[in-house]
N, C-alpha and C positions, 0 to 999 in steps of 0.2 A: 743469331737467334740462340742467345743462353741466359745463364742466369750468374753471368759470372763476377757480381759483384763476391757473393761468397768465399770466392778465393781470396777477397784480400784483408785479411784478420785483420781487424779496424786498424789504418797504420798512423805508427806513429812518429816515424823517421823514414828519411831521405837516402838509399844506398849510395854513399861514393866510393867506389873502388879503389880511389886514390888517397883517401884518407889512409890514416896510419891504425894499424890492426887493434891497436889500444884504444882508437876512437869510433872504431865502430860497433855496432849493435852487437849481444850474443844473437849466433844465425841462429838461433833457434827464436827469435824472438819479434815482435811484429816490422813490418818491413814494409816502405812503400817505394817502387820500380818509377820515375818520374817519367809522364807522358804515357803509360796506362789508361787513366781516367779520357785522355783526349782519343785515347784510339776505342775505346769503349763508348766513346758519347757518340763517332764516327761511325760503327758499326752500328747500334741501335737507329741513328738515326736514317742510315740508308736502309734498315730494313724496315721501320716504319714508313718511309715515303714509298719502298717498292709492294708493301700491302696497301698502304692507306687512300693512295694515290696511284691505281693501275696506270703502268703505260709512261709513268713519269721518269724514271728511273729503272729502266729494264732488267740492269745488273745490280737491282740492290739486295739480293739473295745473298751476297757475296759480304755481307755483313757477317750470316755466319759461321764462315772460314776465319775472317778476324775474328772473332770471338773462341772459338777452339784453339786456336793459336796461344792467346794470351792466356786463356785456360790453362793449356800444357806447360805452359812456362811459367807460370805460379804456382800451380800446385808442385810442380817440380821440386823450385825451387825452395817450396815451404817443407819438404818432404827431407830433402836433402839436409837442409840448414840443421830439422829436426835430428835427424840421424848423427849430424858432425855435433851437434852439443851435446846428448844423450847418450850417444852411441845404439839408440833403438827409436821405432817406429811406433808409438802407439796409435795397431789399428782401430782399437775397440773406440778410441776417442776420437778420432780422424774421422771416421764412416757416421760415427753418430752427428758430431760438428754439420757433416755434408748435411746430413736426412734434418739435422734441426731449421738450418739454415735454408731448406727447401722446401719442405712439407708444410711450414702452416700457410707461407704465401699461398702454395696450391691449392692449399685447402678452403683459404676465405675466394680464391677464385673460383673455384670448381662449384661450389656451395649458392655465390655469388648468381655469376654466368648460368650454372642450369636451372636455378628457379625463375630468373629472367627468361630462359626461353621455355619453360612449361607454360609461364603464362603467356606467349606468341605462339606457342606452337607448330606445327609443320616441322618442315624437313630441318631445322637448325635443332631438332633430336634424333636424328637418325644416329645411330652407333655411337649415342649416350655409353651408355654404361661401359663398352670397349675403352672408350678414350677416357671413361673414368679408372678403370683398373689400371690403363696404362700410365695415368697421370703419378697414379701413387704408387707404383711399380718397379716405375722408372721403364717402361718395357713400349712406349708408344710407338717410339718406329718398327719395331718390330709386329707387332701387333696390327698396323696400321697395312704394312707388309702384305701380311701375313689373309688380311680383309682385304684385299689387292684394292686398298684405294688409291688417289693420287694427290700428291702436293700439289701439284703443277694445273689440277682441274679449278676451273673457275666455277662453277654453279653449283650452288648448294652447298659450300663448303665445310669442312667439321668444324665445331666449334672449337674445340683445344688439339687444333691439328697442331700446332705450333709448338706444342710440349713436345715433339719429337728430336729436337735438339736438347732438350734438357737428358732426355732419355739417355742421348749419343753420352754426353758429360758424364751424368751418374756411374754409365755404366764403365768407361775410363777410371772414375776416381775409386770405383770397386775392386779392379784389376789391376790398378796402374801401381797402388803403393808394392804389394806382394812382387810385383815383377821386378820392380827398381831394387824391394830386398835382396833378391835371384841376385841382377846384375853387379849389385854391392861384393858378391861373390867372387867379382874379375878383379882381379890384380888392376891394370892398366886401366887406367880413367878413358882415352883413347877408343878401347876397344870396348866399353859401354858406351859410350857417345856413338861410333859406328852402326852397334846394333840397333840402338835409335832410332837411328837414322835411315838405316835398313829399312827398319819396318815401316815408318813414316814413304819413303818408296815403293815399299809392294804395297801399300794401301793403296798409296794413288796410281799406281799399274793396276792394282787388281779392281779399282771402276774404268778405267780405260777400257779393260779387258771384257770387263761382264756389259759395260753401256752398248747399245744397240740403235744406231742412230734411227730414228724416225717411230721410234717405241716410246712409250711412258717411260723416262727414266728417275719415277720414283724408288727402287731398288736401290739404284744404287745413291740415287742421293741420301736414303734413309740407312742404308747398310751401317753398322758398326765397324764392318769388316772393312767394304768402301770408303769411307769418311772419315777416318780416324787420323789420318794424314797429317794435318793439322795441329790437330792435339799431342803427336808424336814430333814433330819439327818443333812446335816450343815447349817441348821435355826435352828433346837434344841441345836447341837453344840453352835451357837453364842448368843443363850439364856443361857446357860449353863455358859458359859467364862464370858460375858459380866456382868451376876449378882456376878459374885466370888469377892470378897475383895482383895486388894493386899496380895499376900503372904510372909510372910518371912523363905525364904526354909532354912535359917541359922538354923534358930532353932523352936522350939516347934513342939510337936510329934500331931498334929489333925489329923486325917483318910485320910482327904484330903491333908494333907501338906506331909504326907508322902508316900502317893499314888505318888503325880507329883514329888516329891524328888527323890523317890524310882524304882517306875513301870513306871511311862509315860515313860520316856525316852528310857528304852529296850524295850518297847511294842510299841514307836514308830519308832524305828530301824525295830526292825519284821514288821511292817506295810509296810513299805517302801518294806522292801525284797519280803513280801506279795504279794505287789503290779506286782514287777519283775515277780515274777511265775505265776502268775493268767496270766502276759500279753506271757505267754510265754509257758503257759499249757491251759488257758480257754479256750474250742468250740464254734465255734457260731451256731453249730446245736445240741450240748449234754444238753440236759433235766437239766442237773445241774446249767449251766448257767442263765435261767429263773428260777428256784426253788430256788431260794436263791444263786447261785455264783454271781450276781450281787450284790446283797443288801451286802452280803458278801464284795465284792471290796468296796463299801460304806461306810460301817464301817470301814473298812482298812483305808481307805481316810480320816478319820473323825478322826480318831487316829493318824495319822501320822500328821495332821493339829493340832493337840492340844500340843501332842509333840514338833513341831517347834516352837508355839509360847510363850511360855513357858518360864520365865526368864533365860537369858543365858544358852538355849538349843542350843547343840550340834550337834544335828540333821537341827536345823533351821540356823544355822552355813553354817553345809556344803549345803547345797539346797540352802545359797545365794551366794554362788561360782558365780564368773562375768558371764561364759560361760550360767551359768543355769538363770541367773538372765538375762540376755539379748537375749536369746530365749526364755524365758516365758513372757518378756515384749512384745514380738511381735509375740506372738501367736494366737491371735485373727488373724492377717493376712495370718498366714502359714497357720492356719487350711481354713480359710474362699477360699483363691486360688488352696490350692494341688489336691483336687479332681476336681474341672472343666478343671484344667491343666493337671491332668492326661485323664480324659477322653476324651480330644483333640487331644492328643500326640497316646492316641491309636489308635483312628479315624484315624489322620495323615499316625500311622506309617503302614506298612503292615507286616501283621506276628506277631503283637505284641508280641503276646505270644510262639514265638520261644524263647528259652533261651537269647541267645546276647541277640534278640530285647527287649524283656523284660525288660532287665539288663540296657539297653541303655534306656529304654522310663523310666524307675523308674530313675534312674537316672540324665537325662536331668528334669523329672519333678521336681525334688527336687530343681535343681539349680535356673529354673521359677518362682518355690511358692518362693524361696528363694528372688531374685531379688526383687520379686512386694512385696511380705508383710517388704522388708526393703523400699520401694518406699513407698508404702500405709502408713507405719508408720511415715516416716519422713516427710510427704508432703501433706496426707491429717488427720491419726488419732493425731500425736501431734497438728497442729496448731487448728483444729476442738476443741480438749479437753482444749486448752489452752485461746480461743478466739470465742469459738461458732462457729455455723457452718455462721451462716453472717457477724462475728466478719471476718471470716477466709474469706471468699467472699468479705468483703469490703479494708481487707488489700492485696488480689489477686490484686483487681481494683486499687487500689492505685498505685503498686509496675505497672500495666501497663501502667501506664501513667507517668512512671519516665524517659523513654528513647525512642527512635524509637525500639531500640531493644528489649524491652519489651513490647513495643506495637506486634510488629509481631511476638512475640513470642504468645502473650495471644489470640492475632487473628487467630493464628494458632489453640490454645487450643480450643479455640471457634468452627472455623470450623471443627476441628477431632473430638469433643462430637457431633456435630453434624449428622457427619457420623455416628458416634457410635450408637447415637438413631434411627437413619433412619433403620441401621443397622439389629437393635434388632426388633423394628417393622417388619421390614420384615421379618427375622426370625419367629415371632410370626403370621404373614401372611400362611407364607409357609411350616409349620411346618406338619408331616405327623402326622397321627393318628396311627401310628403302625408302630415297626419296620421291618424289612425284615422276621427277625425269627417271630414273630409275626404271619404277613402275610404269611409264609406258615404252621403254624400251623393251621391258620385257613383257610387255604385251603384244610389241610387235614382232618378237623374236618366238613369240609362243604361235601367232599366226601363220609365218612364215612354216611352222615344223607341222602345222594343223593340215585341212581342206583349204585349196583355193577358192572363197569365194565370187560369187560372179552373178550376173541379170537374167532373168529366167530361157533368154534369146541368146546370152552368150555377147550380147554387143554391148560397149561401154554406152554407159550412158550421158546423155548431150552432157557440156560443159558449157560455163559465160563465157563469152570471148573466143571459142573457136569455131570455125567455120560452121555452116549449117548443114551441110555435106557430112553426116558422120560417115561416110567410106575414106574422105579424103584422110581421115588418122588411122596411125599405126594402130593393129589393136594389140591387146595384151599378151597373146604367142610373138607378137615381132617385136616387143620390147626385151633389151638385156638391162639392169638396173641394178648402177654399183656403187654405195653409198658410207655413210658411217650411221654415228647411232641417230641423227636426225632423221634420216631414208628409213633405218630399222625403224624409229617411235613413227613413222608413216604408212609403215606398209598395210597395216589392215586398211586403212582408206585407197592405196593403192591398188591392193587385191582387188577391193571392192571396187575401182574404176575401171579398172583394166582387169579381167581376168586372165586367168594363165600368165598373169607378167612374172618373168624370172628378178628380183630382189636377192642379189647378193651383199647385204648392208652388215658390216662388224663396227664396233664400238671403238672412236680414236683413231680409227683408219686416216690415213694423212691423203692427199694426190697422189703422192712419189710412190704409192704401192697401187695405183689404178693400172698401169701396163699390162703390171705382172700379173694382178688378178683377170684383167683381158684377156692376156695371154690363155691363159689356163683357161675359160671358157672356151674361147674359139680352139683350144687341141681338142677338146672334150667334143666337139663338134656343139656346145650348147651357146654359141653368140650368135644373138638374131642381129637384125637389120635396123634396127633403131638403138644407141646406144645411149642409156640416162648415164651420168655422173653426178653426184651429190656428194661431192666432198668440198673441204677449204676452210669445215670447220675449227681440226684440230690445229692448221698452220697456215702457214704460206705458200700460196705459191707458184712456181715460176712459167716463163716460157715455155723453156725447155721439155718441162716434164707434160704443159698440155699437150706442144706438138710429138711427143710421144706417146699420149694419147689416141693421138688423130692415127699415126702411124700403126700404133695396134690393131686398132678395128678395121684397118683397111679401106681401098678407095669405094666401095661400094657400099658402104652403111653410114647411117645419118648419126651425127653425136649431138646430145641434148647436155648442157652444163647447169645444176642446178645453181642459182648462185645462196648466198650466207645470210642468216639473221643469225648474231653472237654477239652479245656485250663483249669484242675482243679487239685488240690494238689491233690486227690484222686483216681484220672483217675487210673493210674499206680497200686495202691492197688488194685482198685476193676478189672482190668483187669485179674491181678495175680490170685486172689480168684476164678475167673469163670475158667481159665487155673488147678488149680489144682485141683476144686471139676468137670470135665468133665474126667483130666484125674483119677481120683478118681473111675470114674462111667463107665467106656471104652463102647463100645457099645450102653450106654443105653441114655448119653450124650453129645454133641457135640458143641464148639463154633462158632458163627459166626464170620468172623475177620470181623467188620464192620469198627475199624481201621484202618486196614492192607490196606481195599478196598479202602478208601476214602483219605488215607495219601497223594495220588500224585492228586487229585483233590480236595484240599479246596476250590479253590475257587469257589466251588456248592456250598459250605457251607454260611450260612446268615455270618454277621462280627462278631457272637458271635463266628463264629467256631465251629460249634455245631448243628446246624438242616439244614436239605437239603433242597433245592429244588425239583424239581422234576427229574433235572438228577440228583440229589445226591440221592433223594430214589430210582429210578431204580439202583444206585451203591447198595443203603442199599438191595433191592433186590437180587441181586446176590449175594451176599454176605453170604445171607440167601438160597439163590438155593444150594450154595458149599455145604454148611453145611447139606440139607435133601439130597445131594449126599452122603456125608459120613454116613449119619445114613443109604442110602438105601443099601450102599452096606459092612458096616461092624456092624451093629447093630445087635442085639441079640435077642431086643422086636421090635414085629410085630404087631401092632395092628390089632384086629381081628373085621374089618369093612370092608365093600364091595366095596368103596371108593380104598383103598389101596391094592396097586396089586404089587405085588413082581417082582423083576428079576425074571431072566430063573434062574433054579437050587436052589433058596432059600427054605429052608424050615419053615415053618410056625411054633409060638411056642405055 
């Protein structure tokens, strides 16, 4: 996820090391790394199938790690080159170069994408104007941070969540030349490569450090601080290459001559295949991922980059194949368009995440980013890189004053930007503060801190489906209810069926912390005798952690397992898991089908598909009423509280 065609000052020649010093390029002068463009086409296109296509491609996040990668090791080495012909650094042209080469794409996107969603409207404006200031900033991850949203949430998505790797880059190419000037200061080439290299290590220690397995680990995937790893290993990279001598791989046996003769090239094959499996095995919720499978993907990347450029590498051969070299030329564009196109396309569509629709919104989005980033490339990033960005404005103007037809062609251009900004503005006017899911979590989290409400008798009132006996269910003092933000956007429907029922529901809560949260009721002496679960939203998951479950609450209290509606890869697993450890448990545990209940009314559901309303919690309700039908009239544990009162004929155990 960058924008890193920009580093490569439109090239014009081939680096070979082995060439003779008199035939090669001044380093200061355009330069093209072979097998680039193939690892650039590779990275964009796993990260478009891991947005465009949920569930396809698990690990293709990991796109952009390569991309930071080759980032640091071009800018690097354009810095460098600069420095050894000059003997100086011009920042004032450098930073400008960046912001030119980045700003007006943003800008026909942002212009674009937010008048398109004024006129859909809903939640795909929420925190508008945030993610515009961040856009043009350069400040999005932080910002994004800082509004403790998440990468990693599916519903409701932002719509320029994706600029937050452009952010990561800017802010690099801001700090990065001043530092390299610093490091110019050591004597020892050596011992600037080390400190590189250093720091490229305590980055990736310090997300090791700060990730907190079973948490949102948006922080640190957005962190500067965290992430920067990457873009520091191909800066040491092009510290490394850059000071090497020409080689001659014909002959003479040095450590290093027969390293790149010998190893590089099959350890740059494995990198590559590396790269495949990481995009095709990596979680972006498994603790391995932060603890080193990134920096991991990083050095893969940095190998596989040293590999291709490498005199008459094989590897760098095949990665400039036309197909790969002409989608990685204009991957700045696909990446920069797929995500606000897809998150419009789902807005649009209805049902998105019905399989077809799916199929059809990934789909169609791919062929969108496809169109604009070959539009964007040919019509604003060539002439812009070719001619400046008012080199490119004043031969516009020119070319409109050549015909009548050009003239109302460009008066047209004129008045449709126009719209566009009117557009965006108002977007940024009308922009809600919360999405729908949002607003009734926190509806249900304002209920929870309110009055319990309840039926003028105190007794729940009948539900469809469960027995006609209302003594035979728990009433709302014997319920304990432990949930995430689904349970939370339920609970006023909950109060209202059960009164007095204890609702302990947080936002994102996984299973793996239901124990613990049990645990702490029952020291508190606050766990009753019927216990809800309503999680499985945010993950998966396992045996293990339900029968720790079970074991928390003890042999003498009944456990109710909500099960999952989430447009999620995982939905279906964790469904399964709660279906066999109840039928595992017969009597003593029972499933809610909070699916089953809610499948022919989504539309109570917010647009994530996923948290209710208020008619969707009285759904989530009944649902939950079936279920302490089945435990009142086939269970086996009875808890022995004054609260719970038996059918006719049960006997007490």
């Amino acid at each position: 996820m960058t924008e890193l065609p920009l580093l490569t000052v439109q090239p014009a020649v081939t680096v070979d090391p082995s060439a003779a010093p008199a035939s090669r390029p001044s380093p200061a002068g355009p330069v093209r790394y072979a097998g680039l463009d193939g690892l650039r086409a590779f990275a964009v296109a796993v990260v478009l199938v891991y947005h465009l296509f949920p569930g396809v491609l698990p690990g293709g996040f990991i796109g952009v790690d390569v991309f930071f990668v080759i980032s640091g090791f071009l800018i690097t080495s354009l810095l460098v080159r600069e420095r050894r012909a000059s003997g100086r650094i011009d920042l004032r042209r450098f930073w400008v170069r960046r912001a030119r080469r980045l700003l007006p794409a943003i800008a026909v996107l942002v212009v674009v994408c937010s008048t398109v969603a004024l006129a859909l409207g809903g939640d795909v404006l929420v925190g508008l104007p945030r993610q515009i200031l961040g856009a043009f900033t350069f400040s999005a991850n932080w910002l994004s941070v800082a509004a403790d949203t998440s990468y990693f949430a599916q519903g409701a998505p932002e719509l320029f969540r994706n600029l937050w790797s452009l952010a990561v880059e800017e802010q690099f190419y801001l700090v990065w030349p001043l530092i390299l000037l610093a490091l110019a200061l050591l004597r020892h080439w050596w011992a600037r490569f080390a400190i590189v290299l250093a720091a490229a290590v305590a980055s990736a220690t310090w997300m090791a450090v700060l990730y907190v397995p079973g948490e949102d680990p948006t922080r640190v995937y957005f962190g500067s601080d965290t992430h920067s790893f990457g873009l520091a290993l191909g800066a040491a990279l092009a510290l490394l290459v850059v000071r090497m001598r020409p080689l001659d791989l014909d002959s003479g046996e040095s450590a290093l001559q027969t390293f790149v003769r010998r190893w590089l090239p099959p350890l740059g094959a494995a990198s590559v295949l590396g790269l495949v499996v990481c995009a095709y095995a990596m979680a972006a919720d498994a603790a391995f991922t932060y603890r080193g499978g990134l920096a991991l993907v990083s050095l893969l990347t940095a190998v596989a980059i040293w590999a291709a450029i490498v005199p008459r590498s094989s590897l760098g051969r095949t990665l400039d194949l036309a197909p790969l070299r002409f989608v990685g030329a204009r991957s700045y564009g696909l990446y920069l368009w797929h995500w606000p196109v897809f998150v419009l396309a789902c807005a649009f569509v209805p049902d998105e995440n019905e399989p077809v629709a799916a199929l059809l919104v990934g789909a169609g989005s791919l062929a969108v980013t496809g169109a604009t980033a070959l539009l964007s490339y040919r019509y604003l990033e060539q002439p812009i890189r070719a001619h400046g960005l008012l080199g490119a404005l004043r031969r516009a103007r020119v070319r409109m004053r050549a015909s009548r037809s050009t003239r109302i062609a460009g008066i047209a251009g004129l008045a449709v930007t126009g719209l566009l900004v009117a557009g965006t503005v108002t977007a940024m006017a009308l922009a809600p503060s919360a999405t729908a899911a949002q607003r009734m979590i926190e509806q249900g989290a304002a209920s929870l801190r309110g009055t319990t409400p309840g039926t003028a008798d105190g007794s729940p009132p009948a539900l469809p489906g469960a027995p006609s006996d209302p003594y035979s269910l728990a009433k709302g003092p014997g319920i304990s209810a432990f949930g995430d933000s689904v349970m939370l956007a339920s609970a006023p429907a909950l109060q209202e069926t059960y009164p007095g029922i204890s609702v302990d529901a947080v936002v994102s809560r996984q299973m793996s912390k239901a124990p613990e949260a049990i645990a702490g009721a029952a020291a508190s002496g606050g766990l009753r005798g019927v216990v809800v679960i309503g999680l499985g939203t945010n993950g998966p998951v396992s045996p293990a952690t339900l029968g720790s479950v079970l074991d928390a609450i003890g042999p003498r209290r009944q456990l109710v397992l909500v099960n999952v509606q989430a447009p999620r890869p995982w939905t279906d697993g964790v469904n399964a898991a709660l279906d066999r450890f109840a039928a595992d448990h017969p009597g003593r545990v029972v499933v809610a089908d909070w699916k089953g209940a809610i499948a022919g009314h989504l539309d109570l559901l917010a647009d994530d598909q996923i948290h209710p309303g208020h008619q969707g919690g009285v759904i989530y309700a009944q649902a939950l009423g079936r279920a302490l039908g089945m435990l009142a009239e086939h269970s086996d544990v009875r808890p022995d509280l004054p609260w719970y009162q038996l059918p006719p004929g049960a006997a007490s155990q």
